[in-house]
MIVEXMAR-752352 format. One record per residue: x, y, z of N, C-alpha, C in turn; residue in one letter; residue number from 1. Coordinates in steps of 0.05 Angstrom, whole numbers. Layout:
<node><n_px>X</n_px><n_py>Y</n_py><n_pz>Z</n_pz><ca_px>X</ca_px><ca_py>Y</ca_py><ca_pz>Z</ca_pz><c_px>X</c_px><c_py>Y</c_py><c_pz>Z</c_pz><code>A</code><pos>NUM</pos></node>
...
end
This chain:
<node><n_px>1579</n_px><n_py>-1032</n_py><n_pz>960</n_pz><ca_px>1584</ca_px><ca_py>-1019</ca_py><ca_pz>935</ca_pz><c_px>1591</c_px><c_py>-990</c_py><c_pz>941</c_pz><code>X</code><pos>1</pos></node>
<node><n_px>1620</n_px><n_py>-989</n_py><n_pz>946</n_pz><ca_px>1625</ca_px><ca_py>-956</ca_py><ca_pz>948</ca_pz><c_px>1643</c_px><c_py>-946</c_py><c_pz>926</c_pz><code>X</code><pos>2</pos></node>
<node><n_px>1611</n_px><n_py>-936</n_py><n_pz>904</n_pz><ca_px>1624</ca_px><ca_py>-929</ca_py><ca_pz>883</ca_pz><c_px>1619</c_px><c_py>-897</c_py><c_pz>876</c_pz><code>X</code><pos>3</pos></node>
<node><n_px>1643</n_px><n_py>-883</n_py><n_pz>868</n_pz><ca_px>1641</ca_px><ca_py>-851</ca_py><ca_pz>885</ca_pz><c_px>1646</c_px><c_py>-847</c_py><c_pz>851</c_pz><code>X</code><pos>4</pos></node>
<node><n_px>1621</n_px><n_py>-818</n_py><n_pz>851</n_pz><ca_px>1620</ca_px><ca_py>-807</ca_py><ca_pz>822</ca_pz><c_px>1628</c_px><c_py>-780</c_py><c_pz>833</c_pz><code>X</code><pos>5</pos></node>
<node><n_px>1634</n_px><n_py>-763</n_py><n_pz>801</n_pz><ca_px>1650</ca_px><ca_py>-741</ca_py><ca_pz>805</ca_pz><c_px>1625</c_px><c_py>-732</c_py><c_pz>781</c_pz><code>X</code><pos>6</pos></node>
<node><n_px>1627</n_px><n_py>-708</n_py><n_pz>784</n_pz><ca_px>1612</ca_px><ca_py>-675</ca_py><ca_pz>762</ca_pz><c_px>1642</c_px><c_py>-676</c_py><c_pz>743</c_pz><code>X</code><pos>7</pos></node>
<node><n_px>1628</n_px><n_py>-677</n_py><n_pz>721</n_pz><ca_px>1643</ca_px><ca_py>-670</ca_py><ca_pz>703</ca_pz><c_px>1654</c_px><c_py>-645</c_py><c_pz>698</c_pz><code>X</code><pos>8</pos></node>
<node><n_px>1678</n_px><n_py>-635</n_py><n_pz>685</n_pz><ca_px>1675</ca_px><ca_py>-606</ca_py><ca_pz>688</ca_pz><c_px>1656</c_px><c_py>-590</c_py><c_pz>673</c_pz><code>X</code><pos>9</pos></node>
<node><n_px>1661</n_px><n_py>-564</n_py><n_pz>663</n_pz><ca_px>1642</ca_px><ca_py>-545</ca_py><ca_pz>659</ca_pz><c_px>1635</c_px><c_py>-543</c_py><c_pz>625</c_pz><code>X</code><pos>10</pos></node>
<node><n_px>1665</n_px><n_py>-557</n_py><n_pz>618</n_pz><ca_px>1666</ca_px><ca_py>-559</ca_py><ca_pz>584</ca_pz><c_px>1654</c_px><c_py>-586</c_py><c_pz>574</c_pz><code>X</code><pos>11</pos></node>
<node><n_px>1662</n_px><n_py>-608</n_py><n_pz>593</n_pz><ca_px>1654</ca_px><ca_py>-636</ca_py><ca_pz>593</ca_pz><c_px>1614</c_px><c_py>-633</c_py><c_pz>591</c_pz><code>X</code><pos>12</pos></node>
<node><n_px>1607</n_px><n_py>-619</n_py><n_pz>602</n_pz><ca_px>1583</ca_px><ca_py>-615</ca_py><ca_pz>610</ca_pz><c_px>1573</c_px><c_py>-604</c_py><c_pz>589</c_pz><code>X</code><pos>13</pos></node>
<node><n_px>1582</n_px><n_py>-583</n_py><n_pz>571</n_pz><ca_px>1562</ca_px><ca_py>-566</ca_py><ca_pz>551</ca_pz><c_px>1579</c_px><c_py>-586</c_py><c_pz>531</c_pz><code>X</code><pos>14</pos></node>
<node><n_px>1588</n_px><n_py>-593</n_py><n_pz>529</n_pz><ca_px>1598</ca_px><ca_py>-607</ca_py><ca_pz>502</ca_pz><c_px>1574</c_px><c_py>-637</c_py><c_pz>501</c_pz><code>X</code><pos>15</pos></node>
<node><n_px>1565</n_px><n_py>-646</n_py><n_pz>519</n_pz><ca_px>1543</ca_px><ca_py>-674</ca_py><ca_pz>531</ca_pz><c_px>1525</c_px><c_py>-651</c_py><c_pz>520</c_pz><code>X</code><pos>16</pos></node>
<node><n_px>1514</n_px><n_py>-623</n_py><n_pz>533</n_pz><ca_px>1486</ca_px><ca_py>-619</ca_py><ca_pz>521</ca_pz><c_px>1480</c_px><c_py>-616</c_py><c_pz>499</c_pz><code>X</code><pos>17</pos></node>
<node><n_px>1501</n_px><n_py>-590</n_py><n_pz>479</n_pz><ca_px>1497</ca_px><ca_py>-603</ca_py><ca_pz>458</ca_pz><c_px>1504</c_px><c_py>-622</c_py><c_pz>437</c_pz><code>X</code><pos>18</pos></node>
<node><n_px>1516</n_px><n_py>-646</n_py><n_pz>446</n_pz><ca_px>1513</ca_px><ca_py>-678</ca_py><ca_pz>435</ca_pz><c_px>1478</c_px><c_py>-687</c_py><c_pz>434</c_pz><code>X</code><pos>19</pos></node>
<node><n_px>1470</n_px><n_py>-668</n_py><n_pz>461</n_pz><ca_px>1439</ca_px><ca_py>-682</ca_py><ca_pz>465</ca_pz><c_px>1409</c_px><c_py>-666</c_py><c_pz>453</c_pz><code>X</code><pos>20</pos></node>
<node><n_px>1431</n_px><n_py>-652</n_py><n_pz>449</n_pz><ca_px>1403</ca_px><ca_py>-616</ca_py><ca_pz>430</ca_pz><c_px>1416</c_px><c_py>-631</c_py><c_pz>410</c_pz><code>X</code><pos>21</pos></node>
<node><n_px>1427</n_px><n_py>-650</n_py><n_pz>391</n_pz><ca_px>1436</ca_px><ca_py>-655</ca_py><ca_pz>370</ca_pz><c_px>1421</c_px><c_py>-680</c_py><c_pz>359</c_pz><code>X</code><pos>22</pos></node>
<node><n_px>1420</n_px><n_py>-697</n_py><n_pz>388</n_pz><ca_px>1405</ca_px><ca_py>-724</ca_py><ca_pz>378</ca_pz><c_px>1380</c_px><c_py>-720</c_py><c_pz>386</c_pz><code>X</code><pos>23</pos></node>
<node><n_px>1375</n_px><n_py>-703</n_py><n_pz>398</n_pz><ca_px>1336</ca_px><ca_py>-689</ca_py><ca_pz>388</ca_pz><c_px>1331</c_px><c_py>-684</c_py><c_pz>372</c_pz><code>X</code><pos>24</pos></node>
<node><n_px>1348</n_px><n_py>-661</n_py><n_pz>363</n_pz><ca_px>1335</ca_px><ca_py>-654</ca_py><ca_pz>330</ca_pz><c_px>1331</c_px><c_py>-672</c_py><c_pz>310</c_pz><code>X</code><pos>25</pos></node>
<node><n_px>1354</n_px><n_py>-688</n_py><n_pz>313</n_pz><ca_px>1355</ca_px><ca_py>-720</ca_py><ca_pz>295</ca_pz><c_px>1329</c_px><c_py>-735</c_py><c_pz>303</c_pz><code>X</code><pos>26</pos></node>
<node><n_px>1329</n_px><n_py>-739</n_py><n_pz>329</n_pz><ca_px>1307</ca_px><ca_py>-753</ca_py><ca_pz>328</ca_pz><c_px>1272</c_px><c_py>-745</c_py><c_pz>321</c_pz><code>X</code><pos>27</pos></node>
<node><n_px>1274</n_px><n_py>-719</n_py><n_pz>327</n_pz><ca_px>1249</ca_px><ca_py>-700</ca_py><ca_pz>319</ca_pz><c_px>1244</c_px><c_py>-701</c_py><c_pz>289</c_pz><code>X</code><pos>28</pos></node>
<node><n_px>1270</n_px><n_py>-707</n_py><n_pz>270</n_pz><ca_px>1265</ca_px><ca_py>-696</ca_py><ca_pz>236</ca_pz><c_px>1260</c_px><c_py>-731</c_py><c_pz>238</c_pz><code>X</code><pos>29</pos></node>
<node><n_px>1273</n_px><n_py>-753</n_py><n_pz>248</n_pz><ca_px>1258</ca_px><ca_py>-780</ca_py><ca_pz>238</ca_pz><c_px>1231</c_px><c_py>-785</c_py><c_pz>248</c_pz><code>X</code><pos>30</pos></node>
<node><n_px>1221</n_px><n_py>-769</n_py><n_pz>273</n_pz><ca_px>1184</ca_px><ca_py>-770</ca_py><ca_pz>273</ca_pz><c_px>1180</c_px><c_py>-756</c_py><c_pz>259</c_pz><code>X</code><pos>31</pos></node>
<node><n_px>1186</n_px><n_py>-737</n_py><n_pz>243</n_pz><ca_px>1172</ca_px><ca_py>-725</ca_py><ca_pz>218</ca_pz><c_px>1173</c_px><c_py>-742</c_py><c_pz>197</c_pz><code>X</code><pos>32</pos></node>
<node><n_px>1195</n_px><n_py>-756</n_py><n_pz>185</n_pz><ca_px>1197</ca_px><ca_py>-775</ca_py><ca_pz>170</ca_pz><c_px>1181</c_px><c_py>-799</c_py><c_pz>167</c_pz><code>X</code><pos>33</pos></node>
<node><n_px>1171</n_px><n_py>-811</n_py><n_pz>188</n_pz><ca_px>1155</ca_px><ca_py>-827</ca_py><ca_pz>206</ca_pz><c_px>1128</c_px><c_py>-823</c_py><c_pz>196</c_pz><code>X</code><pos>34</pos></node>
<node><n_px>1116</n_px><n_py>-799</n_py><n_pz>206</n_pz><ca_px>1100</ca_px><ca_py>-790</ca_py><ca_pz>206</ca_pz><c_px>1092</c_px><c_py>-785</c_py><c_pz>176</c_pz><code>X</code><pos>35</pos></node>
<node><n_px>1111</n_px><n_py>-775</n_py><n_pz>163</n_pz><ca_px>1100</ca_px><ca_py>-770</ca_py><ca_pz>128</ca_pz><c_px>1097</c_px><c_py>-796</c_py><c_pz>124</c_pz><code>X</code><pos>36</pos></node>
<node><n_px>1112</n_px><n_py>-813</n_py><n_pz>119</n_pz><ca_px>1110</ca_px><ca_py>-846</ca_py><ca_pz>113</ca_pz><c_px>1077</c_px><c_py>-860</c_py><c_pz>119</c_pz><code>X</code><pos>37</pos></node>
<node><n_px>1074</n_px><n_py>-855</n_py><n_pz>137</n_pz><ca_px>1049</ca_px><ca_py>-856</ca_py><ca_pz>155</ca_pz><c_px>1026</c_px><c_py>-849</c_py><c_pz>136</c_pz><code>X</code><pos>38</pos></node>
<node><n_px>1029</n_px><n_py>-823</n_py><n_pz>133</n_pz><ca_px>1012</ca_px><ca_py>-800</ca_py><ca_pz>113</ca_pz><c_px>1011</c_px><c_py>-807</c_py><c_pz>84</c_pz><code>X</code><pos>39</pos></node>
<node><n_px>1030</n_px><n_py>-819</n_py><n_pz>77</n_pz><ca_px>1026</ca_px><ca_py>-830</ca_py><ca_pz>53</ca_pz><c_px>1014</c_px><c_py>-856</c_py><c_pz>46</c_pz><code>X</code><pos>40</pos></node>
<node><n_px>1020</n_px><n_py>-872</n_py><n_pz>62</n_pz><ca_px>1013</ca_px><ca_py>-893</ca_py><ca_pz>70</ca_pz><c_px>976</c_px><c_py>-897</c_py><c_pz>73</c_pz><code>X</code><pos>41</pos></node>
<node><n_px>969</n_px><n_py>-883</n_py><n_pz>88</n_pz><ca_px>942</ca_px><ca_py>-877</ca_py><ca_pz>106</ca_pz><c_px>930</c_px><c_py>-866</c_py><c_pz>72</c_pz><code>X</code><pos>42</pos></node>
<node><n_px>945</n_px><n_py>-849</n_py><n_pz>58</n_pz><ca_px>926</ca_px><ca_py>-831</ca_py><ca_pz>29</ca_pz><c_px>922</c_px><c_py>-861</c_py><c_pz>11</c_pz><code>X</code><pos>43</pos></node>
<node><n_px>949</n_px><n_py>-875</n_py><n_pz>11</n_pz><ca_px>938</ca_px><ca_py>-895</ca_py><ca_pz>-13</ca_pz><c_px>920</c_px><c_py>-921</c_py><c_pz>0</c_pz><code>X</code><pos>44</pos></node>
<node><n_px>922</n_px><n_py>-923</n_py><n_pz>23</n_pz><ca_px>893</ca_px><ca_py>-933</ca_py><ca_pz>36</ca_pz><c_px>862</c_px><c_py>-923</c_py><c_pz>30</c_pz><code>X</code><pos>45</pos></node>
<node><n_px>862</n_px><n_py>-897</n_py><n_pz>32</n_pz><ca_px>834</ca_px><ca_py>-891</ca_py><ca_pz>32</ca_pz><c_px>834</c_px><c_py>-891</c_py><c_pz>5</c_pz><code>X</code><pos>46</pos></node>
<node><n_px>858</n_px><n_py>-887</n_py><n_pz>-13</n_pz><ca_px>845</ca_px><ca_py>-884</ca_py><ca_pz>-50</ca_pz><c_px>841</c_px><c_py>-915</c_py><c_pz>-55</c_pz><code>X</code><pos>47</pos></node>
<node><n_px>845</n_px><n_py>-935</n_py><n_pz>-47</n_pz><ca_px>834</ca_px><ca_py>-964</ca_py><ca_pz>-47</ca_pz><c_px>812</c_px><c_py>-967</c_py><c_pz>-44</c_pz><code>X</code><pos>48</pos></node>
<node><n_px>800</n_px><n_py>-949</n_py><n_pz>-12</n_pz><ca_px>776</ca_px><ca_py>-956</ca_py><ca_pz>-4</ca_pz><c_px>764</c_px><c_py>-950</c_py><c_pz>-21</c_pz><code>X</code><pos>49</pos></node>
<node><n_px>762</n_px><n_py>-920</n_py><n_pz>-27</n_pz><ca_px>746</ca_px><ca_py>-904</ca_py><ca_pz>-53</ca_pz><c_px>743</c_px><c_py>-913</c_py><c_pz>-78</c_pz><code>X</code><pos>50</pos></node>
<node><n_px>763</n_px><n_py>-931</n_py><n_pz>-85</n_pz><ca_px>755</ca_px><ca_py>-944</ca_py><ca_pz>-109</ca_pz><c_px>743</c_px><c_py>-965</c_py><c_pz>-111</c_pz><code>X</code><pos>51</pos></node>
<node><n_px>757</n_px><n_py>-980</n_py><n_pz>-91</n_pz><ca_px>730</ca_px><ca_py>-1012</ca_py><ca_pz>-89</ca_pz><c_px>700</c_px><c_py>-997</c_py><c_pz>-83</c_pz><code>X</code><pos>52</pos></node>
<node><n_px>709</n_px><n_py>-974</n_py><n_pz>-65</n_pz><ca_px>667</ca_px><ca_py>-968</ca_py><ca_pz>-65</ca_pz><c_px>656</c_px><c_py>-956</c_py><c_pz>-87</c_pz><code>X</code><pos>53</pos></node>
<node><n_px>672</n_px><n_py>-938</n_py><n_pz>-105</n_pz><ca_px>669</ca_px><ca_py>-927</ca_py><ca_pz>-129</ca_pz><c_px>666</c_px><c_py>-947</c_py><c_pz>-147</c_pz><code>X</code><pos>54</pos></node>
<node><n_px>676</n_px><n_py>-983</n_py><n_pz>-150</n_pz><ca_px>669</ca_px><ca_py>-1002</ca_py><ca_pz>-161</ca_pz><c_px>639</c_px><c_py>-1010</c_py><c_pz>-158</c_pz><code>X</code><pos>55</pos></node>
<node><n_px>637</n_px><n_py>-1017</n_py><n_pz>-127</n_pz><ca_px>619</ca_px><ca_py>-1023</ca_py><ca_pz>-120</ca_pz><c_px>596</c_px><c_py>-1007</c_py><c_pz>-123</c_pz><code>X</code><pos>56</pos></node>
<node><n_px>588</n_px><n_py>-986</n_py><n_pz>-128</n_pz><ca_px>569</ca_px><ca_py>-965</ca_py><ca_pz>-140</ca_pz><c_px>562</c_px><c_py>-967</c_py><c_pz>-163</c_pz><code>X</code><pos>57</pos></node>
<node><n_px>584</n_px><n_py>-970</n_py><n_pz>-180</n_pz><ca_px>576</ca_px><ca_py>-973</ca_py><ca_pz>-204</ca_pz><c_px>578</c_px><c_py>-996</c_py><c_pz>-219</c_pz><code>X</code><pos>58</pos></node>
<node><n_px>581</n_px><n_py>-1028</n_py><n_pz>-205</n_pz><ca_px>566</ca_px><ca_py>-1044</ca_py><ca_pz>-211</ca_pz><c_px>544</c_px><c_py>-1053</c_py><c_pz>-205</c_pz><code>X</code><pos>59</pos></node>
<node><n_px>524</n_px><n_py>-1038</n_py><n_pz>-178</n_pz><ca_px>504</ca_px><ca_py>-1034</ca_py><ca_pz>-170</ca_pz><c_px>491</c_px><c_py>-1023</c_py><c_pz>-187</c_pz><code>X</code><pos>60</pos></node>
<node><n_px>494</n_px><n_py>-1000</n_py><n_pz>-205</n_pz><ca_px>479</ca_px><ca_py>-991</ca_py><ca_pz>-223</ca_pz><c_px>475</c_px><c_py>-1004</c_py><c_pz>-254</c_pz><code>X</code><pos>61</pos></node>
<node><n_px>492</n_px><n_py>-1007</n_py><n_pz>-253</n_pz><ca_px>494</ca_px><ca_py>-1028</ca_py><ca_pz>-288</ca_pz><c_px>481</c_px><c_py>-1049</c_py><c_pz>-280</c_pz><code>X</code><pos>62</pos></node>
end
């Protein structure tokens, strides 16, 4: 396998980095996105919990 690579030139090259500082940031704002989803997700979990135990309290007392 004599397969011979070449360096791109100097414009070919910064034009690839920022293509790739471009699909970071993209990808950094969808783990934020991610992450809120998550967060909201995880809040109406625990207001479930809190209410079945907030049930459960107060049909223990009645």
């Amino acid at each position: 396998m004599n397969e011979s690579f070449s360096v791109p030139d100097e414009k070919l090259r910064q034009e690839s980095v920022k293509n790739l500082q471009q699909v970071q940031k993209k990808l950094d704002l969808f783990g934020l996105e991610i992450e809120e989803v998550l967060g909201i997700a995880n809040a109406k979990l625990l207001r479930q919990r809190r209410k079945c135990l907030e049930n459960s309290v107060n049909n223990s007392i009645n």
